[in-house]
C-alpha positions in Angstrom: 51.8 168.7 26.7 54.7 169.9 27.8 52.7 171.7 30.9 51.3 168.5 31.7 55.1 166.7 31.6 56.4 168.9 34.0 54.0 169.0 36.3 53.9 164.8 36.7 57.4 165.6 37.0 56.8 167.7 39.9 56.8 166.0 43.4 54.4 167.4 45.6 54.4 167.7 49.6 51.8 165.5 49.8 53.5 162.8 48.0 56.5 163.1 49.1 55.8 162.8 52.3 53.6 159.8 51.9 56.6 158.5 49.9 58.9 158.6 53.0 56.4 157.8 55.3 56.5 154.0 53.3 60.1 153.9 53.2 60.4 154.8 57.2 57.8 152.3 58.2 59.8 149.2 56.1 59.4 145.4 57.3 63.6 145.8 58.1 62.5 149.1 60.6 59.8 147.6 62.2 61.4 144.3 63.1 64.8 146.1 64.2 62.3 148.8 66.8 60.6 145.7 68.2 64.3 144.5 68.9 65.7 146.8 70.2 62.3 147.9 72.3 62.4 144.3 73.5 66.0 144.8 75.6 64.1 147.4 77.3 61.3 145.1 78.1 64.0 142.5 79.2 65.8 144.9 81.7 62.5 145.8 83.4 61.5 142.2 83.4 64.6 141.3 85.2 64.0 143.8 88.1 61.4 141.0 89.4 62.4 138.1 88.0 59.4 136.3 90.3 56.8 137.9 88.5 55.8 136.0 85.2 55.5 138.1 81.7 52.5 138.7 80.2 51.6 140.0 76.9 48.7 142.1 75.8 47.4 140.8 72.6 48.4 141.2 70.0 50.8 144.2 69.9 52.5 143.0 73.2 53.6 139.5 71.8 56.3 141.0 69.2 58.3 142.4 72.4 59.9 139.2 74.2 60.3 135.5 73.4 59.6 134.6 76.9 56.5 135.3 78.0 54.3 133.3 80.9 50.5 133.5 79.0 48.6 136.2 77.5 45.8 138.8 78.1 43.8 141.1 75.8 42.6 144.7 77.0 41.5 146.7 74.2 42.5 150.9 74.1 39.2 151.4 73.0 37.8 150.9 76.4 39.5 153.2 77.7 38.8 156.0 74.8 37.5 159.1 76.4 33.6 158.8 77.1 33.7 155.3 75.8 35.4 154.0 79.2 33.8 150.6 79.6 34.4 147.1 81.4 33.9 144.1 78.7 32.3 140.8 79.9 34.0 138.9 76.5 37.2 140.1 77.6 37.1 139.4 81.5 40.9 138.1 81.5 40.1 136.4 84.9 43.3 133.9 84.4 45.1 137.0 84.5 43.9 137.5 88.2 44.4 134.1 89.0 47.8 134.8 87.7 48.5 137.5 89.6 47.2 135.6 92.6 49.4 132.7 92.5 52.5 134.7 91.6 52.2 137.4 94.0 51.5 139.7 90.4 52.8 140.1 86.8 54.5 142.3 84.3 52.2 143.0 81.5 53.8 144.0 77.9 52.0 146.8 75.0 53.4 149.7 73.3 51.3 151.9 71.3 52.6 154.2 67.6 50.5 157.0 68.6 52.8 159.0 70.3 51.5 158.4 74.2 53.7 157.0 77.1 51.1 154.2 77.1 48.1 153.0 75.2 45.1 153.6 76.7 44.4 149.8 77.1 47.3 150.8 80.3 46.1 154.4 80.8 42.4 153.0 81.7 41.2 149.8 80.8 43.2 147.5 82.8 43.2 150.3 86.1 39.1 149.8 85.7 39.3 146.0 85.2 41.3 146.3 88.3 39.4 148.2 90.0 35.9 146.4 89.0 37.5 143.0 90.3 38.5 144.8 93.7 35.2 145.8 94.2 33.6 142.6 93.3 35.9 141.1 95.4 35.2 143.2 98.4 31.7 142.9 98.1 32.2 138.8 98.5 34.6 139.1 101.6 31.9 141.1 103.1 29.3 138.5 102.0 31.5 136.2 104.1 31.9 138.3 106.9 28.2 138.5 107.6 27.9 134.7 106.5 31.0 134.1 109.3 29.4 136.3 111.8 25.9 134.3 112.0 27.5 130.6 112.1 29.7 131.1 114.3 29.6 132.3 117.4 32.0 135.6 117.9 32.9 135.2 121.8 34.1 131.4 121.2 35.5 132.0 118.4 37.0 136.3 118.1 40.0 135.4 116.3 38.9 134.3 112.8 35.8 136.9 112.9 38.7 139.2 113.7 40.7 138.4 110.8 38.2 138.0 108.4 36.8 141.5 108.8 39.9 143.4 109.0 40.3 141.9 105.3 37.6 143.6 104.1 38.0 146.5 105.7 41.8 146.9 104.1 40.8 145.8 100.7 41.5 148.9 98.5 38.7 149.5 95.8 39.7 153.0 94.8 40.3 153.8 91.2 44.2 154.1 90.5 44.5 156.0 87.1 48.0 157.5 86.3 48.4 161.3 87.1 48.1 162.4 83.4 44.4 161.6 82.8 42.5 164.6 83.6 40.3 164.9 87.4 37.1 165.4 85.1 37.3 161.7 83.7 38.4 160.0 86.2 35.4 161.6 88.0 33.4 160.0 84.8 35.0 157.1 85.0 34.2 156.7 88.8 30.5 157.3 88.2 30.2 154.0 86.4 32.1 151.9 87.9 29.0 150.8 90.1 27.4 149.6 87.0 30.5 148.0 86.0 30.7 145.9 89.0 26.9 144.9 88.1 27.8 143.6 85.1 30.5 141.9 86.3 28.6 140.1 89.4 25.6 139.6 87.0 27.2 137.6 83.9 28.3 134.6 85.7 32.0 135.3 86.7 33.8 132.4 89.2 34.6 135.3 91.1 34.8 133.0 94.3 37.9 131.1 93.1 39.4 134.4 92.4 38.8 135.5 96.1 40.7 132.3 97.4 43.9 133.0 95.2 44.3 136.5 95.2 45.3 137.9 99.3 45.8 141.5 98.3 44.0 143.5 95.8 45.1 144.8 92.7 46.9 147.8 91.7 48.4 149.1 88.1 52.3 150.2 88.1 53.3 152.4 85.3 57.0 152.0 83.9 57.8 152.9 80.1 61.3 154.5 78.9 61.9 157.7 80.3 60.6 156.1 83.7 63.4 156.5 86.4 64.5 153.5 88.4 67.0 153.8 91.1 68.1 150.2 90.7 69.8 149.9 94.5 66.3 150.8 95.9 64.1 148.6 93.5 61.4 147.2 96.5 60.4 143.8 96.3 57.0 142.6 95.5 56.0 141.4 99.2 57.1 144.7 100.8 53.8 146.4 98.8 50.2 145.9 100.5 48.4 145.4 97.1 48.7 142.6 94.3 51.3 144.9 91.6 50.4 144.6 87.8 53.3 146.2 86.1 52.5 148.0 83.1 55.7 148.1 80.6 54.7 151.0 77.5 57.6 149.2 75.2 58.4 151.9 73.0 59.7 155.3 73.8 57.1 157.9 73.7 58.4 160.1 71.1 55.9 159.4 68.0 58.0 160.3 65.3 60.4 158.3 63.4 63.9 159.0 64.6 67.3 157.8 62.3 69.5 155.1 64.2 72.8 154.1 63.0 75.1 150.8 63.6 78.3 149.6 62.0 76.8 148.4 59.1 73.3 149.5 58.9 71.2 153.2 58.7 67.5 152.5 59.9 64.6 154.5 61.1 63.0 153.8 64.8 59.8 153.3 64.7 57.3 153.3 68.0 54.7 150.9 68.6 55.7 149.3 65.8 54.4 145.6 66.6 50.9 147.3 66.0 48.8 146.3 63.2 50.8 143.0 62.0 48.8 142.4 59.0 50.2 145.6 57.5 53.8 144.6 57.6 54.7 141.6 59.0 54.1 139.6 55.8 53.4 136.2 57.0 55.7 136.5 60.4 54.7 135.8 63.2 56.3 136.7 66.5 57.2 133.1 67.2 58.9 133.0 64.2 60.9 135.9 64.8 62.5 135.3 67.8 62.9 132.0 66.2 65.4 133.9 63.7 65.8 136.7 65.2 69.5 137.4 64.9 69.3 136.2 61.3 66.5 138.8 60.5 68.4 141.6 62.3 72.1 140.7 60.7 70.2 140.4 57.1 70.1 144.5 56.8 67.4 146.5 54.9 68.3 145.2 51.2 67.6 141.8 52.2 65.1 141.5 55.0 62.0 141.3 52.9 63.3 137.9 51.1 64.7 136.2 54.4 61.3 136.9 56.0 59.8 135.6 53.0 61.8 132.4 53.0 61.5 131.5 56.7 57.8 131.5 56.3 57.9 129.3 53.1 60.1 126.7 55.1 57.5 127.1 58.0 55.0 126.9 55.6 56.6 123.5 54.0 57.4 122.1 57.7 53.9 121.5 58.5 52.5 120.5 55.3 55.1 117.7 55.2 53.4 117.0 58.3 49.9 116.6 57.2 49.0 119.7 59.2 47.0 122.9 58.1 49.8 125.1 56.2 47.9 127.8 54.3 50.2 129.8 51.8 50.8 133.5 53.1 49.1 136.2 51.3 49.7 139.8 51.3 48.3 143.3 50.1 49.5 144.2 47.3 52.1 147.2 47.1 52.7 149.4 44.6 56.0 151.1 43.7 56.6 154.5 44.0 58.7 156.0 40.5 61.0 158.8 41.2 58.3 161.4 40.7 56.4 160.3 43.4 53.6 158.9 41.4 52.7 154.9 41.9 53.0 152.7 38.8 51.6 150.2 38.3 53.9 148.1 38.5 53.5 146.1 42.0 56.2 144.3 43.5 56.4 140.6 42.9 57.2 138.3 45.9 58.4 134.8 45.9 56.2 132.1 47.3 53.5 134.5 48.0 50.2 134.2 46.5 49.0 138.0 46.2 45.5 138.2 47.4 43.7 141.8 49.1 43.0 139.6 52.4 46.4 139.3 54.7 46.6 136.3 57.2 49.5 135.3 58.8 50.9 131.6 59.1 51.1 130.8 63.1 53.2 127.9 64.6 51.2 125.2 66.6 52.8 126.1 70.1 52.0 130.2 69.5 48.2 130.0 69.5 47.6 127.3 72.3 46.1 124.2 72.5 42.9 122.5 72.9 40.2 124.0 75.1 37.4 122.0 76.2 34.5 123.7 77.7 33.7 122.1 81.1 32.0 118.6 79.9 30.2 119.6 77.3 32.0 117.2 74.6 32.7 120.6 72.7 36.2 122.2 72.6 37.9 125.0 70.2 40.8 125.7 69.2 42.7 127.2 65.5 42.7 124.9 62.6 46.6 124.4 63.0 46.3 122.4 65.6 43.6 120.1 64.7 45.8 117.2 63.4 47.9 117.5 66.6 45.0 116.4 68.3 43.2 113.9 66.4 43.3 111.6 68.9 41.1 113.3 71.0 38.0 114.6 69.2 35.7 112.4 67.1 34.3 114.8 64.5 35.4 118.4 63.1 33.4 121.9 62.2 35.8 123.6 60.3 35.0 127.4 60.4 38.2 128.5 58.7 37.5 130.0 55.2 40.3 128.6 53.9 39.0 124.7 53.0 41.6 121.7 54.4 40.8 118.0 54.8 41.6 115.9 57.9 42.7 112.2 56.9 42.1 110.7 60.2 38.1 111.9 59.9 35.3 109.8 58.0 33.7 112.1 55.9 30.9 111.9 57.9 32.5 113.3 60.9 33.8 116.2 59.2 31.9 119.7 58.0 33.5 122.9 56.4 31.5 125.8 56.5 33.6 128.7 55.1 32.8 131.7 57.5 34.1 134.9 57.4 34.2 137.5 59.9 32.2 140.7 60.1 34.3 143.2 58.4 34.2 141.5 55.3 30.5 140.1 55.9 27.9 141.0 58.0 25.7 137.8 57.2 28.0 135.1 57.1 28.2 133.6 60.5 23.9 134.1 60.6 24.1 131.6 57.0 26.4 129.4 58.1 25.2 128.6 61.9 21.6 126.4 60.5 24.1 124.0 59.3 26.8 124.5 62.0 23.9 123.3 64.6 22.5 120.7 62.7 26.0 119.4 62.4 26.5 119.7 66.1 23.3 118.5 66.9 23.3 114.9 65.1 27.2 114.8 66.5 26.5 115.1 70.3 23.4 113.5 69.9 25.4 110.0 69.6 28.0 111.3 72.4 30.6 111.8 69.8 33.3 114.7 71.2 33.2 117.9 68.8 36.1 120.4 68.0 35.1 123.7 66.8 37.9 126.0 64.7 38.7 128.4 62.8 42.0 130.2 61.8 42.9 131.3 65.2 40.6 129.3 67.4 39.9 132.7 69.5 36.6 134.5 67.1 34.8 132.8 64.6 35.1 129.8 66.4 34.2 130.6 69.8 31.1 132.7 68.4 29.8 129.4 66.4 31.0 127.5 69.7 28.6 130.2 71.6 25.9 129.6 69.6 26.1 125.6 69.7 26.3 125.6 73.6 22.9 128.2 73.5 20.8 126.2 70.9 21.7 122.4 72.4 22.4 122.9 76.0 20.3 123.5 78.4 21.3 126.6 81.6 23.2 124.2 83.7 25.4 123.6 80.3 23.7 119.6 79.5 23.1 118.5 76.2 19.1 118.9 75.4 18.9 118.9 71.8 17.5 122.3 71.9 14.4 121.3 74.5 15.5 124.6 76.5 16.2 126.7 74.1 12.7 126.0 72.4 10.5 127.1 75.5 12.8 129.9 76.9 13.7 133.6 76.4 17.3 134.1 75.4 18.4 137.6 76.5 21.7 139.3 75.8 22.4 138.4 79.5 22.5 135.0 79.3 24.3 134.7 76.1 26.8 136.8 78.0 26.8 134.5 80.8 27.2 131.7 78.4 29.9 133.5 76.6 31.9 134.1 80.2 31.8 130.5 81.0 33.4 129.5 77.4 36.1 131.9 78.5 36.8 130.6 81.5 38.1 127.6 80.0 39.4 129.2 76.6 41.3 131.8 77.9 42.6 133.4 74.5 39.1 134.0 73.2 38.5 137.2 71.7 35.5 137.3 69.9 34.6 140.2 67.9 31.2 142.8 68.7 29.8 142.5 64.9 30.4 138.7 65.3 28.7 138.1 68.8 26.2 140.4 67.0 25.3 137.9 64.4 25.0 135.2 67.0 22.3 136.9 69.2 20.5 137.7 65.9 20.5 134.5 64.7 19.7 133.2 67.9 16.5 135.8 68.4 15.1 135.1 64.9 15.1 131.3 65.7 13.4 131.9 68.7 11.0 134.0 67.3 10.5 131.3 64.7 9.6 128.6 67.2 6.9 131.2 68.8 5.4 132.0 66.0 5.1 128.0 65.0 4.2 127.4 69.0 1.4 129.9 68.4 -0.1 128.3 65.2 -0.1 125.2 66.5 -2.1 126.3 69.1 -4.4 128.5 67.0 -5.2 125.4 64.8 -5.8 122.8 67.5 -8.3 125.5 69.0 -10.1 125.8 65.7 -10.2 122.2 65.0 
């Protein structure tokens, strides 16, 4: 017994070090690295103050309280033989963007102890590079269109110009110098097929080619990037359209001890990453909201400051009438001096403790409306339903989280508590029967639908995807399902369909397992009506 005392008395490596890993990677640490990353990110930003700020989701948004719009580029395509160009995530407004202001300064950091995420490294340098070819392929298109209606001798001049466009638009690959000659050689050998997707899923690349006069080129800057500020060139002096790439943190992976007047904290890199694991119901918004009161507040009382601005939010809106879910968080255990967790967990006011995180968003951080084309269908999060209820006629609510909508009839108003993927597999392929039927008898009698879910940019865009498929017909008008019933649905045109939902809700971001239920459900249904088709035509022959 007494062996057995000593040696839970005994703190091991392991636990020790797992038990200052949790105290180094606090709420109070992680709030004051985004801080004081985000003076960095202002500096840079100043440089070229013409240039709007743009952050990649989700990371990115922690690090200013300014920024012009959003983008999403995920690391993993640029992982190492995983480099890939995604048609869900074409981020064309950013290219528009860029167009119209002459480029942009884009915002990540990453905790993994790189200069830059590879979402900087190579995803956006391919996405660049994809759009410069698919670009250069039109202004040749036009070249040869310009050089057979009009006649070259009367009119040189504009042939002229036109071609020696095309000829000096760069499509090479631009990849920073520390990825390896072997894979960018990889990466070079498929960025013809790239290109092919890109051309092949319905992309407005035209209005892209009438905004954007140079082509697009990745800048790298992070911290230990040296700036001679008295020869800083200016964004007209370049021959190419500049996307800035700002790495927020400093590269150094490892926690490093920082000291002020009053407080002892630990730097942490990348530290907006992963929100759900720390953030505890804060949202960037909301921080920059309060920042100087979160930062003054020290370690000792960060956690319960945090906790009661996002109770006031919380109470704000729901004074309102407006979807105000109550923040729920993992549970945490406490660590007793020898290392070993009790069971004790800690108890936190106004929080509802629950495995599944969510965070509570304000109604100007996660946009607005989106109406796709004139379809009478639009998405967007359910916070911002009740902002907008003079606009839509009926409501499919794909939040899990149930809330009622006074200005709706009942009969204008469906819940269908989906979930996504990683929590299970089936429930968007249960939940879409009723989602269509809904849909179906709604924009049957012309009424305008709004689709949403918590964020307005997966679940709901994925059930949007799958309405617009089912009901409407290629040229996107509302059939009933006449097209769907006596056509092929291939991956390509959901894609296509997918792209053109995109173009007009810009934050969308819907997940692979999700769009995965989607094509599934859509297959099966097809198959359905085939094998029903074929029956009925089996029977008639018989009788």
């Amino acid at each position: 017994m007494a062996t057995m005392a000593e040696g839970e008395g005994r703190l091991s490596i392991y636990r020790a070090t797992r038990r200052i890993k949790r105290s180094d990677n606090s709420l109070y640490n992680a709030l004051r690295s985004i801080y004081e990353d985000s003076v960095f990110v202002s500096e840079i930003a100043a440089l070229w103050p013409e240039l709007p700020l743009v952050a990649n989701l989700r990371c990115g948004l922690w690090y200013s309280s300014c920024f012009h719009s959003t983008c999403y580029f995920k690391s993993t395509d640029g992982h190492t033989n995983n480099w890939a160009f995604s048609t869900s995530r074409l981020n064309l407004h950013l290219a528009h963007l860029a167009g119209q202001r002459g480029g942009c300064i884009i915002v990540d950091s990453t905790r993994k102890g790189k200069r830059f995420p590879d979402s900087m490294s190579k995803t956006i340098p391919i996405w660049a590079c994809v759009l410069n070819r698919a670009i250069a392929k039109r202004l040749q298109e036009r070249e040869s269109r310009r050089e057979c209606e009009l006649d070259s001798e009367t009119n040189p001049n504009k042939t002229t110009e036109i071609r020696s466009t095309f000829s000096n638009w760069d499509t090479s690959l631009h990849l920073p110098s520390w990825v390896p000659n072997n894979e960018e050689a990889a990466i070079g050998d498929r960025l013809e097929e790239c290109t092919g997707l890109l051309e092949g899923c319905g992309a407005d690349i035209d209005s892209i080619v009438s905004v954007l006069k140079k082509p697009l080129r990745p800048l790298w800057i992070s911290q230990k990037t040296l700036i001679w500020l008295n020869e800083v060139p200016e964004c007209d002096s370049w021959d190419f359209t500049p996307l800035i790439l700002i790495s927020a943190s400093a590269p150094n992976g490892t926690t490093q001890q920082r000291t002020t007047s009053v407080f002892s904290w630990q730097y942490i890199a990348g530290a907006g990453d992963d929100e759900e694991s720390w953030a505890r119901g804060l949202s960037p918004k909301l921080f920059w909201d309060h920042v100087f009161d979160l930062i003054d507040s020290g370690p000792d009382l960060c956690k319960s400051k945090v906790a009661e601005i996002v109770e006031r939010e919380r109470v704000y809106h729901a004074h309102r009438g407006e979807f105000s879910p109550q923040v729920t968080v993992k549970p945490q255990k406490l660590l007793a001096s020898n290392g070993y967790a009790s069971h004790k967990e800690i108890q936190l006011t106004d929080f509802k403790t629950s495995m599944n995180s969510m965070s509570v968003r304000s109604p100007s951080a996660g946009g607005s409306l989106s109406w796709v084309g004139s379809t009478n269908v639009a998405v967007t999060s359910t916070l911002h339903v009740a902002a907008v209820s003079g606009h839509v006629d009926c409501v499919l609510n794909c939040d899990s989280k149930l809330s009622s909508f006074s200005f709706l009839p009942a009969d204008m108003y469906m819940h269908l508590p989906i979930v996504t993927s990683k929590f299970d597999r089936f429930s968007i392929i249960n939940n879409l029967p009723a989602a269509i039927s809904f849909a179906k008898s709604k924009l049957t009698q012309g009424n305008k639908l709004l689709i949403c879910c918590e964020n307005g940019e997966d679940i709901s865009i994925c059930v949007c995807l799958a309405i617009l498929t089912y009901l409407f017909d290629k040229q996107g008008s509302f059939d009933g399902g006449k097209y769907f019933m006596h056509s092929t649905i291939t991956k390509l045109e959901m894609r296509q369909r997918l792209v053109l939902i995109c173009k007009f809700a810009v934050n969308a971001r819907p997940s692979r397992g999700n769009l995965k239920q989607v094509f599934a459900f859509l297959s099966k249904e097809r198959d359905s009506v085939m094998s029903l088709e074929s029956g009925c035509q089996q029977t008639e022959e018989i009788l």
